[in-house]
C-alpha distance (Angstrom), angle and dihedral (degrees) to the residues before:
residue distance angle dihedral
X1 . . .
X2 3.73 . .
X3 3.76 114.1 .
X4 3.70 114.7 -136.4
X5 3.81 93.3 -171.1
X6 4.05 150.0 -11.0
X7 3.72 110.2 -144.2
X8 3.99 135.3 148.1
X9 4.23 88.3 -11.3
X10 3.88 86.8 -58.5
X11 3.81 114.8 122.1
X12 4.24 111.2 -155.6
X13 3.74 109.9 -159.0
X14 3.72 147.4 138.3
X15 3.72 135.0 -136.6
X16 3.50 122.3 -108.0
X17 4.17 90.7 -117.7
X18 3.57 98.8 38.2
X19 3.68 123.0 152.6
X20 4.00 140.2 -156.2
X21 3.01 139.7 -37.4
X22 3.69 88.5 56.3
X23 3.54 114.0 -123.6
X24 3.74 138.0 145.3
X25 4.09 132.0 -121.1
X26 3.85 113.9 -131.8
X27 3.75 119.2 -161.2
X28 3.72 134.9 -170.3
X29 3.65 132.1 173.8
X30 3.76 87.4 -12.7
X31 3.74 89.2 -47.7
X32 3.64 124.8 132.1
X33 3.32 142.6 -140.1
X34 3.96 143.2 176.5
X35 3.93 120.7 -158.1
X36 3.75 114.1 175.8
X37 4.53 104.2 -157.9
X38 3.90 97.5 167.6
X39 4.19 92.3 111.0
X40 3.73 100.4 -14.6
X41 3.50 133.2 14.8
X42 4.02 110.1 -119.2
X43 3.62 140.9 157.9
X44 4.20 103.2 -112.2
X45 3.74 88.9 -177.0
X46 3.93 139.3 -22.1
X47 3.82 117.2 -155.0
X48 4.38 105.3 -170.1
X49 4.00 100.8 -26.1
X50 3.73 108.4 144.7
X51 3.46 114.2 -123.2
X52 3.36 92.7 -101.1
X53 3.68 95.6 45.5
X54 3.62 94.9 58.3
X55 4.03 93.3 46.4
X56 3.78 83.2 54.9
X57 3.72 89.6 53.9
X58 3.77 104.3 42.3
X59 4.56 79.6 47.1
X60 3.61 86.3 54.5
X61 3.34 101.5 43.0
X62 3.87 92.2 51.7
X63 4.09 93.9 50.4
X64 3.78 83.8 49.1
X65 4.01 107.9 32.3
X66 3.77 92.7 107.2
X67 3.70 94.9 57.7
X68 3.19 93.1 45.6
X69 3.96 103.0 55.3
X70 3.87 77.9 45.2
X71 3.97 91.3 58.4
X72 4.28 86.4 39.1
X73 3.63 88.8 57.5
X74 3.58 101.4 45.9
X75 3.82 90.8 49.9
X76 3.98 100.7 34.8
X77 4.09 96.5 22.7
């Protein structure tokens, strides 16, 4: 599972057999989290983020949505 990024407690990464629409997975404290970013950034589904958490997350994932389709299409082309 190659993690995009470390931020706030929230881990970004993908799996390694991931498919479209690209999105990442966000975990925290063994919570999870799916955020799809390929044409709008939106919460696909949240299992246990805080409130907060998952604002953080769907924040983070907007200030860094370009690098990550970059890093989705270098791994998944």
């Amino acid at each position: 599972m190659p993690t995009l990024l470390r931020i706030f407690g929230l881990r970004f990464f993908f799996y390694l057999d991931e498919h479209l629409p690209i999105h990442v997975h966000v975990e925290c404290g063994g919570k999870m989290a799916k955020i799809e970013i390929e044409s709008e950034v939106r919460v696909v589904y949240n299992h246990g983020l805080k409130e907060q958490e998952l604002r953080t997350a769907v924040d983070t994932c907007s200030i860094y949505r370009e690098n990550f389709i970059a890093e989705w299409h270098k791994r998944f082309g």
